[in-house]
C-alpha positions as CSV (number, residue, x, y, z in Angstrom):
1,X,143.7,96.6,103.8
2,X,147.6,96.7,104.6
3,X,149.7,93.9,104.9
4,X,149.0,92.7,108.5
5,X,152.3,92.3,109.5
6,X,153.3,96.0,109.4
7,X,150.0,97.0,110.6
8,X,150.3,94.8,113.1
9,X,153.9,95.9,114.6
10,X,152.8,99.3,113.6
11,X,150.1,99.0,116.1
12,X,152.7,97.7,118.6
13,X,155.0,100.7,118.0
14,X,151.9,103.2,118.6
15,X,150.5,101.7,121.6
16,X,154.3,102.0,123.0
17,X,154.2,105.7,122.8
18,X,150.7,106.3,123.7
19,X,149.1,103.8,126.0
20,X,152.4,102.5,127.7
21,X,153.4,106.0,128.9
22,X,150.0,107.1,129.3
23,X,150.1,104.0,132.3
24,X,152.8,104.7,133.4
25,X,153.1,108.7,133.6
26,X,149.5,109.3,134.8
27,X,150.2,108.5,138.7
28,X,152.3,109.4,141.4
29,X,155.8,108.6,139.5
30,X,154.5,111.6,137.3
31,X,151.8,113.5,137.0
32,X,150.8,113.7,141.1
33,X,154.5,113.1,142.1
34,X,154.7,115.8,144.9
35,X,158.6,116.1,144.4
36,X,157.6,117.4,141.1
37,X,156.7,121.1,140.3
38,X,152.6,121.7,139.3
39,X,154.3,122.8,135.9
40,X,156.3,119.6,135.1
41,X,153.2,117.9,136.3
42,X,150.9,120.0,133.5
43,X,153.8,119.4,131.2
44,X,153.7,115.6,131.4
45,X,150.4,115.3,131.7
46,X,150.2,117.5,128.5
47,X,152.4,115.6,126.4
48,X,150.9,112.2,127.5
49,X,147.5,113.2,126.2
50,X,148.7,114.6,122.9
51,X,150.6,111.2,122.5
52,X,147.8,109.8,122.9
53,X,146.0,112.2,120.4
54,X,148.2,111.5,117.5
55,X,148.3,107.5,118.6
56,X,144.4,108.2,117.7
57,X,145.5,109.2,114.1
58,X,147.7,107.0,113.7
59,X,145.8,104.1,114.7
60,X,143.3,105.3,112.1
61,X,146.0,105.6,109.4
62,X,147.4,101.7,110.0
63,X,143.9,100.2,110.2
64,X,141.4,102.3,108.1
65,X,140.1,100.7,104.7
66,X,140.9,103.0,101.4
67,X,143.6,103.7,99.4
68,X,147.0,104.8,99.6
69,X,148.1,101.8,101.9
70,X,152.0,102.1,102.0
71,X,151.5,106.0,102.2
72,X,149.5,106.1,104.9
73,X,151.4,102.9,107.3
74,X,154.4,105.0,106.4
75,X,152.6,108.4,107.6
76,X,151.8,106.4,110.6
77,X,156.0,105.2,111.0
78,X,156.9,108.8,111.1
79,X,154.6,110.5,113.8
80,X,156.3,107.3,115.6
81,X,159.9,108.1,114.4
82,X,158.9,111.3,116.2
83,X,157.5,110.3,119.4
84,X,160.7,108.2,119.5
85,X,163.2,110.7,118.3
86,X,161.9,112.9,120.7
87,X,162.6,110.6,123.9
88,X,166.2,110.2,122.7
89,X,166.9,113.4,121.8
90,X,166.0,114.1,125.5
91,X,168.1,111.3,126.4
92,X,171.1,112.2,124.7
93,X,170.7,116.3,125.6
94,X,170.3,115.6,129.5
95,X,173.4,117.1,130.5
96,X,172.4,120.4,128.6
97,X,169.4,120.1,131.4
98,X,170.6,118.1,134.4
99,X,168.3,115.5,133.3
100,X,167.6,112.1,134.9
101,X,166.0,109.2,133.8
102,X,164.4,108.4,137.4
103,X,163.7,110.2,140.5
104,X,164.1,108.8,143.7
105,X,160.2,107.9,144.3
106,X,160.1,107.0,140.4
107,X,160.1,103.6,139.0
108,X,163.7,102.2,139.8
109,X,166.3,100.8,137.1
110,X,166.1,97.3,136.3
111,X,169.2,95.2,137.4
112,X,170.7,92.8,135.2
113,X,173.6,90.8,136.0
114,X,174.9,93.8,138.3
115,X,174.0,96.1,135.3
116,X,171.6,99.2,136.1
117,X,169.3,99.4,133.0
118,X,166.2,101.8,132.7
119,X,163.0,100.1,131.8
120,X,162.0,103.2,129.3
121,X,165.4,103.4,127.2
122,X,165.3,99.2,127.1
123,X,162.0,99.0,125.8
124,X,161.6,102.4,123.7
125,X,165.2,100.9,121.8
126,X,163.6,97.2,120.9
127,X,160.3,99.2,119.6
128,X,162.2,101.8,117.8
129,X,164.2,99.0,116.3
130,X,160.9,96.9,115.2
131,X,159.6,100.7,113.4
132,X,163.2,100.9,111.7
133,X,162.7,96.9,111.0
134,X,159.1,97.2,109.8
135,X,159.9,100.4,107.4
136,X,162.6,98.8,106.0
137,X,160.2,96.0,105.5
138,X,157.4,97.9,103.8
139,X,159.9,100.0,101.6
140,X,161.7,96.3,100.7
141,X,157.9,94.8,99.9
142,X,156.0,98.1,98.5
143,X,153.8,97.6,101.1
């Protein structure tokens, strides 16, 4: 067994790019928006289910029994830097696309003190600072 700390925040970090998006994309802000075409719709909902694919792995690498511990919660940290990477990647290349984080019948930008902030880049930063935290933390420990 790991130490539960990483495991758990580990688990945290999966869950945010599997089950959180998997809520929130599979419904009519996504996957049945009608102001989407059918194959962005197939596209989302592709991506949301193989997210949820390698959260399965990954899942199994933070909480299985055996050796290699620190290899494997480490294994587990990078299909996350991944998932992550990938959203900001997007982020930062939407004007190479015409991008948007929102459409008008999507989930609205939070507003905070007169600031316009969008829910997915908030929360995807404070997670993908916990997996930088929590690899720094196992390479710091040795697991």
């Amino acid at each position: 067994m790991g130490p539960l700390w990483a495991q758990i925040l580990l688990t945290l970090v999966t869950l945010g790019y599997s089950l959180v998006p998997a809520r929130a994309d599979l419904n009519r802000t996504h996957a049945t928006n009608p102001l989407w075409t059918g194959h962005a719709r197939y596209h989302v909902v592709w991506q949301v289910t193989s997210y949820v694919g390698v959260a399965l792995v990954a899942l199994f690498l933070i909480w299985a029994p055996g050796p290699f511990v620190l290899a494997r919660l480490l294994l587990a940290a990078c299909l996350a830097g991944a998932a992550y990477g990938g959203f900001f990647l997007a982020l930062a290349s939407m004007p190479r696309y015409a991008g948007r984080l929102a459409d008008e019948n999507g989930v609205p930008p939070l507003v905070l003190g007169g600031l316009r902030v969008d829910l997915n880049v908030a929360v995807f930063a404070l997670v993908a600072v916990a997996l930088v935290g929590t690899v720094v933390g196992l390479l710091v420990t040795g697991g």
